[in-house]
Steps between C-alpha positions, in 0.01 A plus 500: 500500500308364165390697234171393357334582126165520551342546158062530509271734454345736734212733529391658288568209231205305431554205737413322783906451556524851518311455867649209607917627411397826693380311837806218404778744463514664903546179615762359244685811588592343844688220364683732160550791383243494178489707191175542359524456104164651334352525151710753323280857554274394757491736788410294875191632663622354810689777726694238677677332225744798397521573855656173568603322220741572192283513188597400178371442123480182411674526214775587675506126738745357240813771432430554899558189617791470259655772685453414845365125502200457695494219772141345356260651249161435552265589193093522578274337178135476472270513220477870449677773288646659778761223511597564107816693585575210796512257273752663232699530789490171612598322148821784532566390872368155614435506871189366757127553379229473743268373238131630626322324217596175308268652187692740345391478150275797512828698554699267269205594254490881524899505556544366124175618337409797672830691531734338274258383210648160502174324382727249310706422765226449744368212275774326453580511895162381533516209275866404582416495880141336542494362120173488268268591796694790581515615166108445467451727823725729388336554159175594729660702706626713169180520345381677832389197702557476839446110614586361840675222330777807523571373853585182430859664288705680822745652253727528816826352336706757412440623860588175628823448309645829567403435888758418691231408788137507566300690788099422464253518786314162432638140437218495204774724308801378654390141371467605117823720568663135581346302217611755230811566613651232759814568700408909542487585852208594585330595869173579625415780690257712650293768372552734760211796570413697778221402712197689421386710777156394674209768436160466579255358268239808604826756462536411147181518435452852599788597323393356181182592493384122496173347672590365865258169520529431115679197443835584243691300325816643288730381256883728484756587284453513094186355351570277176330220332704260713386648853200259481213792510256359336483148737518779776210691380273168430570420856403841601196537278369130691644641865260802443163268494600431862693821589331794303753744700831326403702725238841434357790760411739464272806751594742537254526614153335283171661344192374740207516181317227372764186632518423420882204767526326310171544129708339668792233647304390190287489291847282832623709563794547882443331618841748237690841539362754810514793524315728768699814508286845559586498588902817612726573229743350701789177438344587119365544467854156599572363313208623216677387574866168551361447177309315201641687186258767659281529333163850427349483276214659442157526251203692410336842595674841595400598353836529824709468535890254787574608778711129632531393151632756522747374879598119340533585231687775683753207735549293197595242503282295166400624413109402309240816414279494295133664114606766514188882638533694618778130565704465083569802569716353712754416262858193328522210779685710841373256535221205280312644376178266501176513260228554651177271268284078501462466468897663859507169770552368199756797537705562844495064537621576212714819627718298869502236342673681336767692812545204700563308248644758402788694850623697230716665302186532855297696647903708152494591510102588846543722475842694188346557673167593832670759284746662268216633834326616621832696206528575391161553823302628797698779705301764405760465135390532589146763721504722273701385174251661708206807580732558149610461355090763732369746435784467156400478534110790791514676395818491782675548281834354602808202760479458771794289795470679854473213703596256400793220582385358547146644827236106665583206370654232361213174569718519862531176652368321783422179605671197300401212728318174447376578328184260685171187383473460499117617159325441379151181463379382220234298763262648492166573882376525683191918451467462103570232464241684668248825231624272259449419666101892491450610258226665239618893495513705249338561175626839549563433852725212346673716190604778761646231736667362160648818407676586847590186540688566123619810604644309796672638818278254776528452832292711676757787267394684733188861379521366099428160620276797705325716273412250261390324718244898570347524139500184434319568807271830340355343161417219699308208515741282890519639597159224659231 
């Protein structure tokens, strides 16, 4: 029987991993017996993990495995502070990282300026790494500028070179893995989700409270300057000479750094866009039964693969994706790919058209994307890719399942209600204006709020806010 380390967050930390470890795990749990290593304090949400699973802090992976040796270790990273404690353990303990984004110098950044106050340090790293342009986007970056030139420096190499192999779900990562570091096994495999269930268009509707013959267009998941909103709302504001009825949603929360509801305003969209914030996945679901053409796009990328894409297009909905990154991998006729450049708006109108113009391309789009993820992506397919890598990389021989069927089944869910009516509306009130009165915070602050909020930290977030503002405290920021 192998043991397995399994260090990554899970709900209720602040990232999309935490989803994707807790449908993973069941179905890992055929093949080993897994302990679940978690941020040190954080209490699971999830009934089924301490029901089945030995949980453990993280900081505990390394005198642990001293102990009792582990048969593999297999360490989660992504570009989010939920993975801080993750990656202290994996410079203790070198193991396997699935690597779910190539860009992690948004965590590199807030790791050393943020929490330890290593503003120094992250220069020279800069500079020594990616030489004098580096150190020129650095320098921005510390006087509380944010450019996109930051995706061009992965900061990924002290990951790499305490790796002792690579898991990524797109060769687009696995390829940059390879040129930094040649000779590091590496493997690709699936991102495995469930498969959305199938629920009426006019269900949804009802439930949410939305018009049935309007035509809807939504955009999921967090909503930053790099989802592409306002090429999406140009598009929209031309679609509505032709379709007055056609409305788009945005469900998910907003940077604070972003001011979403002023874009929307100045392109005089108020009356067709709603913002819905942060929704339980029994509603996401509906969100996405009741969308015409779902929008997922992003620029620039830190080279992720997008579990919510996956989710719209096993649901079989008609999507638009951005044609940069791991998304020019996807088969020709599973989504329509748009061109990041100054054709961007025309697409985006162009593809919405069609859609709603010719129900039989948006039925075919939507049944070809919905039957690529339910052969390309299921969670038994993923779980056994990681199982057959480590038996090679650790030699673990010949892999048969000890359980037949996974530790719990991921698709149980609650009872679908009405989802609230209310969502978040674009008027400007009394405790925003006097935000927008505040005097503006130092360069240095603003540059670590920026990349907090980049990384997708939110007010309810104390244990990383926290630490940040002792961080910032030492060096000499917030004193009178």
């Amino acid at each position: 029987m192998k043991r397995l380390a399994y260090a990554s967050p899970v709900n209720p930390a602040p990232s999309g991993i935490s989803d994707y470890s807790e449908e993973l795990l069941p179905y890992l749990g055929m093949y080993a017996e897994v302990t679940l290593y978690i941020e040190d304090g954080l209490r699971p949400t999830h009934p089924r993990l301490a029901q089945h699973l030995e949980i453990r802090p993280v900081s505990r992976l390394e005198r642990d495995h001293r102990r009792r040796p582990f048969d593999a270790i297999v360490y989660h990273m992504g570009n989010s502070p939920a993975h801080l404690g993750i990656w202290r353990a994996l410079q203790r303990t070198p193991g396997v990282v699935v690597l779910h984004d190539f860009v992690l110098h948004h965590f590199m950044l807030q790791e050393m300026v943020a929490v330890r106050g290593q503003i120094d340090r992250y220069r020279a790293e800069m500079r020594r790494r990616y030489g004098d342009e580096g150190a020129r986007v650095a320098e921005l970056m510390l006087r509380g500028r944010f450019p996109e030139a930051a995706f061009d420096f992965p900061f990924c190499e002290d990951v790499l070179e305490r790796a002792t192999g690579i898991l990524a779900h797109s060769r687009y990562v696995l390829d940059r893995v390879t040129a930094l570091k040649p000779g590091l096994a590496t493997a690709l495999v699936p991102m495995g989700v469930p498969l959305p269930p199938l629920i009426p268009r006019n269900e949804a509707r009802e439930r949410l409270g939305l018009p049935q013959n309007a035509l809807i267009l939504a955009s999921f998941g967090h909503i930053n300057p790099y989802k592409r909103l306002e090429p999406a709302l140009r598009a929209l504001r031309d679609l509505r000479a032709v379709r007055p009825d056609a409305r788009y949603l945005l469900v998910g929360s907003i940077s604070p750094n972003y001011d979403a509801p002023g874009v929307v305003e100045r392109l005089g969209l108020t009356e067709a866009v709603t913002i819905t914030g942060y929704v339980s996945r029994s509603t996401f679901e509906d969100y996405v039964a009741a969308a015409d053409i779902c929008l997922n796009l992003r620029h620039p990328t830190a080279g992720e693969t997008s579990a919510s894409l996956l989710r719209l297009l096993g649901a079989g909905r008609p999507t638009l994706v951005t044609a940069t990154g791991s998304f020019t991998e996807l088969p020709p006729g599973v989504a329509a790919q748009v061109d990041p450049d100054g054709s961007e708006s025309d697409l985006i109108l162009g593809y919405c058209r069609l859609l709603a113009e010719r129900p039989d391309v948006a039925a075919a789009m939507g049944a070809a994307a919905r039957e690529y993820v339910a052969r390309c992506h299921t969670l038994e397919g993923a779980a056994r890719a990681y199982v057959e890598f480590l038996a090679r990389h650790c030699g673990w021989g010949d892999i048969r399942p000890l359980r037949a069927a996974p530790l719990w089944d991921v698709e149980e869910r609650p009872p679908r209600r009405a989802a609230p009516r209310e969502r978040l509306s674009f008027a400007r009130d009394a405790d925003q204006s006097a935000a927008q009165r505040a005097p503006a915070p130092p360069p240095l602050v603003q540059t670590v709020a920026e990349a907090l909020v980049g990384l997708g930290v939110t007010g309810d977030d104390r244990a990383v806010l926290d630490a940040a503002a002792r961080a910032l405290a030492e060096i000499g920021f917030g004193r009178e």
